[in-house]
N, C-alpha and C positions, 0 to 999 in steps of 0.2 A: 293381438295374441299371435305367435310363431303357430308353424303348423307344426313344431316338434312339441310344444306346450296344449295344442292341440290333442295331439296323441297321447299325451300323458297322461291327461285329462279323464282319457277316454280308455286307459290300461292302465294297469295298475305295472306291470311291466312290460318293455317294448324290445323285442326281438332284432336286435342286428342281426349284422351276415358274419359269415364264417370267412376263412381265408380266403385270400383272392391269390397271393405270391405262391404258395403251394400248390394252389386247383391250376394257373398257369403251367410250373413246370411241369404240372401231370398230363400233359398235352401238348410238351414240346419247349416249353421258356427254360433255356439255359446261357446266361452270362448276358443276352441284350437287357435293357431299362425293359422295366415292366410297359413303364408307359408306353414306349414303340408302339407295342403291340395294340394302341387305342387304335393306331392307322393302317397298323400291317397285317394285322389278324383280328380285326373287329368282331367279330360272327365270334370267336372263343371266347373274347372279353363277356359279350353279350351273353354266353350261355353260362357263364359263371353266373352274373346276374341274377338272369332265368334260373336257375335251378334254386338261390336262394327264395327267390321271392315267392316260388311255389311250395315251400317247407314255410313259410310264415314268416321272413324276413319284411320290417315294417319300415327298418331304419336300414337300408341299402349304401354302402359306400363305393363311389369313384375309384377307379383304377389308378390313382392321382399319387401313392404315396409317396413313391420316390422321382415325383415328375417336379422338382424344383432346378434352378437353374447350376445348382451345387451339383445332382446328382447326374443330371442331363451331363453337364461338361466332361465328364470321365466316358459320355459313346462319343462324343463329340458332334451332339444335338442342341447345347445351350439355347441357340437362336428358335428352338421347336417349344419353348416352354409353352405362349399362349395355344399354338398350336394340339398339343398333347393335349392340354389339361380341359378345354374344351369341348374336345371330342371323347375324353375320357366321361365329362357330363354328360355330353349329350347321348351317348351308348347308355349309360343307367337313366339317364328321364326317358326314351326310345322304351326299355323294358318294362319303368314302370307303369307307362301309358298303355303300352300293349298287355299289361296283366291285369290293370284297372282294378288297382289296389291300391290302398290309402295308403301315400310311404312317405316320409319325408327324404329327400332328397341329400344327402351326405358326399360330402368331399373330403378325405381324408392330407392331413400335411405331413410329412416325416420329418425328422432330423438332418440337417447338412448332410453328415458324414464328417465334420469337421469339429476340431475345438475350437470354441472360443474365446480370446485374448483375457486374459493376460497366459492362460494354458496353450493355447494354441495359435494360429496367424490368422483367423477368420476377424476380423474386428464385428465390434455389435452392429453399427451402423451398414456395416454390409450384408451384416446379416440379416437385418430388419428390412432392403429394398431389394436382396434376394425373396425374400417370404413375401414381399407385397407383391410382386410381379406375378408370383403364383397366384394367390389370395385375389389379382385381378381378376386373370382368366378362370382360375372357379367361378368369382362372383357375378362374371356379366357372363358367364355360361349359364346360369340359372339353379345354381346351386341352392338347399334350402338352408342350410347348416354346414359349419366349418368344422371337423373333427381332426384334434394336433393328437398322433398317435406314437405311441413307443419313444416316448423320449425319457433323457437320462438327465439331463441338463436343464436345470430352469429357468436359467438366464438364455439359453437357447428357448424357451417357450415363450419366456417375454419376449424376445425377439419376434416370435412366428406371430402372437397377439396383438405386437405392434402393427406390427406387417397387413396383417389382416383390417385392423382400424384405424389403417390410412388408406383405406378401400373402401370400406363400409363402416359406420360407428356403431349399426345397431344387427347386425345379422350375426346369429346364435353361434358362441364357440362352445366345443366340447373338449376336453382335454385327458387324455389319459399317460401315466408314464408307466416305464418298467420296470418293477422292484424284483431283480434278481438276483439281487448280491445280499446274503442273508439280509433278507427285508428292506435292504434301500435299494435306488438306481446303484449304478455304474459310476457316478458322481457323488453315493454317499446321501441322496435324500431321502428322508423317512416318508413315508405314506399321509401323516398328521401333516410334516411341514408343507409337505404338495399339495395339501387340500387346503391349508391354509391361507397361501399363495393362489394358487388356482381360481379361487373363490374370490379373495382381494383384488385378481387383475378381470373379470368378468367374466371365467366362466359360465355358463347355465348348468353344466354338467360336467363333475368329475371321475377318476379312478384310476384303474389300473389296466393293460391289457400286456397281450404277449407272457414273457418270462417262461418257468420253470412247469407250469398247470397248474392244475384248479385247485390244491390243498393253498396253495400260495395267492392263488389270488384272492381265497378267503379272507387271510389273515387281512388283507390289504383293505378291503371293503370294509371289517370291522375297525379295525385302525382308524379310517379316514372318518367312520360314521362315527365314533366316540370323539371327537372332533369338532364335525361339521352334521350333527344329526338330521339337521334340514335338507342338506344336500343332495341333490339325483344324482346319485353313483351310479358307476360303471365298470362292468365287469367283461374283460373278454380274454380269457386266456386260452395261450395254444394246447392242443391235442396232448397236454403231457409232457415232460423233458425230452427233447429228442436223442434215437438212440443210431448206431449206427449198424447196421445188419445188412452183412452181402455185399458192404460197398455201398447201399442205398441208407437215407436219412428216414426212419418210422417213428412217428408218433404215437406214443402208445393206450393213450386213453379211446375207449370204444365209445360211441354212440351212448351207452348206456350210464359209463361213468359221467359225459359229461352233461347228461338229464339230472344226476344224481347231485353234480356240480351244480347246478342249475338251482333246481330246488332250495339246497344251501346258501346261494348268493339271495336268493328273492329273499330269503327268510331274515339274512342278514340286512337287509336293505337294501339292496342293488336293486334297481328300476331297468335299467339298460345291460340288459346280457346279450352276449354273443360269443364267437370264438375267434381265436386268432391263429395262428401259423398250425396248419394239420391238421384243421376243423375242416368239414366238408359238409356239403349238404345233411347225408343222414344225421351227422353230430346238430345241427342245428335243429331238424326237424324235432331229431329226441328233444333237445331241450325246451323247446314249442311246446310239447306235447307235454312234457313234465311241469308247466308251471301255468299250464293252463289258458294255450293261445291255440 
């Protein structure tokens, strides 16, 4: 038995973290790879961490999202992937040893940044030993769980899935896309067909994260559960649509709405809540505290 099935086990729902790419730029990340900052400012990485795990985050994610060698190439860091992705692990197992909390360990993959073929010039097969190279350095970092986050494309997911289980055949994939184009991706996929697929290639865990907020990521959890009603969904939506005020980027849901959010998804079915872009500790805590962790 996984230790993410462990915990499930043991909760009836499991509290991820909130934003990592927002809590950075509130402390200085603007235009470097996130990931750098696994080596260049580790101590900020770490207190992102820290702050979740002390609101009741159980399900902790790596600083890893845009650390593939697609995204790496645009600082002109490519040759840094095992490197980043590594030390992006080892900062989150580091935190969760020192808060000596029962967490499972989570590495998150992102999207290329790229289309691919026949839409775009990425071919699959490059795609698939891009994503393995990651999926290495996760894996012999000591990751517990693989989580493919914000994606639009499923043929891109297969890709990252392959990738993954030409590394390991049997360690836990999560998978979530983002349905923000009235109710599909970016690419047109309904919430049904992605759980249909999702479940077929071996996720353990589906859903939605990111997009527009939490009235939309409802829709997305019921969709998928009328579906896949066995399925551990996944719910992590950002802070609300972002707005632009003063020049700065605000997300506008409060701590309070997204407990309120919260409550809703568990009720719905969702097992794994969290937030995504503009969630912050307190938004997490609320929601901890609203469904009963």
């Amino acid at each position: 038995m996984s230790k993410l099935q462990m915990l499930l086990e043991k909760s009836n729902v499991v509290i991820a973290d909130g934003a990592m790419g927002t809590m950075l730029q509130a402390v200085g990340l603007a235009g470097e790879a996130p990931a750098l900052w696994n080596v260049e400012h580790p101590e900020r990485v770490r207190a992102v961490h820290r702050a979740y795990l002390e609101v009741g985050t159980r399900l902790p994610i790596a600083n890893t999202f845009t650390a593939s060698r697609f995204h790496l190439s645009k600082h002109g860091a490519a040759e840094r992937v095992a490197e980043l992705n590594r030390a992006g692990v080892a900062l989150l197992r580091d935190e969760v040893q020192a808060a000596g909390v029962d967490a499972v360990i989570a590495a998150d993959m992102g999207p290329s940044g790229e289309l691919l073929a026949p839409l775009g010039a990425l071919a699959f097969d490059d795609a698939v030993a891009g994503f393995e190279e990651q999926a290495r350095a996760l894996i012999d970092g000591g990751v517990d769980v693989i989580w493919i986050e914000t994606m639009s494309d499923l043929e891109e997911v297969r890709a990252i899935i392959e990738g993954v289980r030409r590394v390991s055949k049997d360690i836990p994939i999560l998978a979530s896309m983002t349905f923000d184009t009235r109710g599909r991706t970016m690419m047109g996929v309904k919430p049904e067909t992605a759980a249909r697929s999702l479940l077929e290639w071996g996720a353990v865990a589906i859903g939605g994260n990111c997009g527009n907020g939490p009235e939309e990521i409802l829709a997305v959890i019921q969709k998928m559960r009328a579906v896949a009603p066995n399925a551990i969904l996944i719910a992590k939506s950002n802070a609300g649509k972002p707005e632009m005020v003063d020049g700065k980027t605000i997300f506008p849901a409060t701590p309070e709405v997204m407990a309120q959010s919260a409550r809703a998804l568990r009720d719905a079915g969702a097992r794994i809540i969290g937030g995504c872009c503009g969630t912050t500790p307190a938004h997490i805590r609320a929601m901890a505290e609203a469904v009963g962790r």
